[in-house]
N, C-alpha and C positions, 0 to 999 in steps of 0.2 A: 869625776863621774859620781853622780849621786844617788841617782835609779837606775835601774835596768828591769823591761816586762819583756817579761822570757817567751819563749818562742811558742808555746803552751797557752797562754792570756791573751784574754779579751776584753778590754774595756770601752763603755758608755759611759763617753761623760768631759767634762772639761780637765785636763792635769794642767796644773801649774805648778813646775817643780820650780824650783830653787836650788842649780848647778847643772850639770852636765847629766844628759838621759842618755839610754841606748833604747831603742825599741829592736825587740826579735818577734814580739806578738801582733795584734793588732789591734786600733786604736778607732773607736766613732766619738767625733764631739768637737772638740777643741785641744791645743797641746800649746802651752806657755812652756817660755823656761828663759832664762835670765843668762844662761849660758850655751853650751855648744848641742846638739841634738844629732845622734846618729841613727839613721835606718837602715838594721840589715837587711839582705837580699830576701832572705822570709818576711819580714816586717810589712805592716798595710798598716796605713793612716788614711779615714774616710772622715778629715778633720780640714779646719782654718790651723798651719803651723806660724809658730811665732818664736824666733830665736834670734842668736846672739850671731852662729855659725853654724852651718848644718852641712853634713853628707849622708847621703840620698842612696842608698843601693838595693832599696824595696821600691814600692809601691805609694802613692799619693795622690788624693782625691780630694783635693779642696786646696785653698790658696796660701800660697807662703811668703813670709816676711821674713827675712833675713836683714838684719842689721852688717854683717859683714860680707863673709864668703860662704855663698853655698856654691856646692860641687855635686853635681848627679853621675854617679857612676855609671861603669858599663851596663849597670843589671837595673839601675834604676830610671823611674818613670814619674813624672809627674803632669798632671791632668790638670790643669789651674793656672791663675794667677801669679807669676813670681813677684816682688818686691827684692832686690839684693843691692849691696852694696858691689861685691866682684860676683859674677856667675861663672862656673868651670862646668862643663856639658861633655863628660868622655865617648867617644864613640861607643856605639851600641846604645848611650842612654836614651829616652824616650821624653820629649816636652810638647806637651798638646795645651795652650794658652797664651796669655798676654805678658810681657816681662817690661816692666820699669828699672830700669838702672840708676844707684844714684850712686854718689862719690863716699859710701860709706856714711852717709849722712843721712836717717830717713824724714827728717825733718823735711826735706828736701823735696822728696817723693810725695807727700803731703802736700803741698803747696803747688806741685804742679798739678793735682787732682780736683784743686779746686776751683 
C-alpha cells in the first residue's frame, strides 16, 4: 500500500499511483495504478478505474479494468463497464452494466472489441 485518501478528501483529477491505493474519500477523473486498489464503504469513485486487482466496497461511476480479480463486496456498487480477468459479486453488492471476461489476459479483451 502506497496511498491512502482519507475519508475527509476530495479529488479532481487523474491519479496514477504506483503500488497499492486505498480510497476512504472521494474520487472525480480517472485513477491508474500498477497494483491492487481498494474502495471502502465511504469511498465514491466518479472516475474510468484501471488496475491490477481491485475490491469494491464503496461506490463507482464509471468503467473498470481490472487485469486480475475484482470482487465487489456486500456494500459495494458499481454503475459501469467491467473489464476483469476473475469477477467475485457478494451478495448485497450492486452491478448496473456490461462485463467482459477474460482469462486474466486483457490483451484478449481488446481484440474481441475490435
Amino acid at each position: 500500500l502506497s496511498t491512502i485518501i482519507g475519508k475527509n478528501s476530495k479529488i479532481e483529477g487523474n491519479l496514477k499511483i504506483s503500488g497499492g491505493i486505498r480510497i476512504d474519500g472521494e474520487i472525480s477523473g480517472s485513477v491508474f495504478t500498477d497494483s491492487f486498489l481498494t474502495l471502502s464503504k465511504n469511498g465514491f469513485i466518479e472516475a474510468d478505474v484501471k488496475a491490477k486487482e481491485c475490491v469494491i466496497s464503496g461506490k463507482i461511476k464509471g468503467n473498470v479494468i481490472v487485469d486480475q480479480t475484482l470482487e465487489i463486496g456486500e456494500t459495494g456498487r458499481i454503475d459501469g463497464s467491467i473489464k476483469a480477468g476473475k469477477l467475485i459479486i457478494n451478495s448485497g453488492a450492486g452491478f448496473n452494466g456490461n462485463c467482459i471476461m477474460s482469462n486474466g489476459n486483457m490483451d484478449d479483451v481488446e481484440k474481441t472489441e475490435n
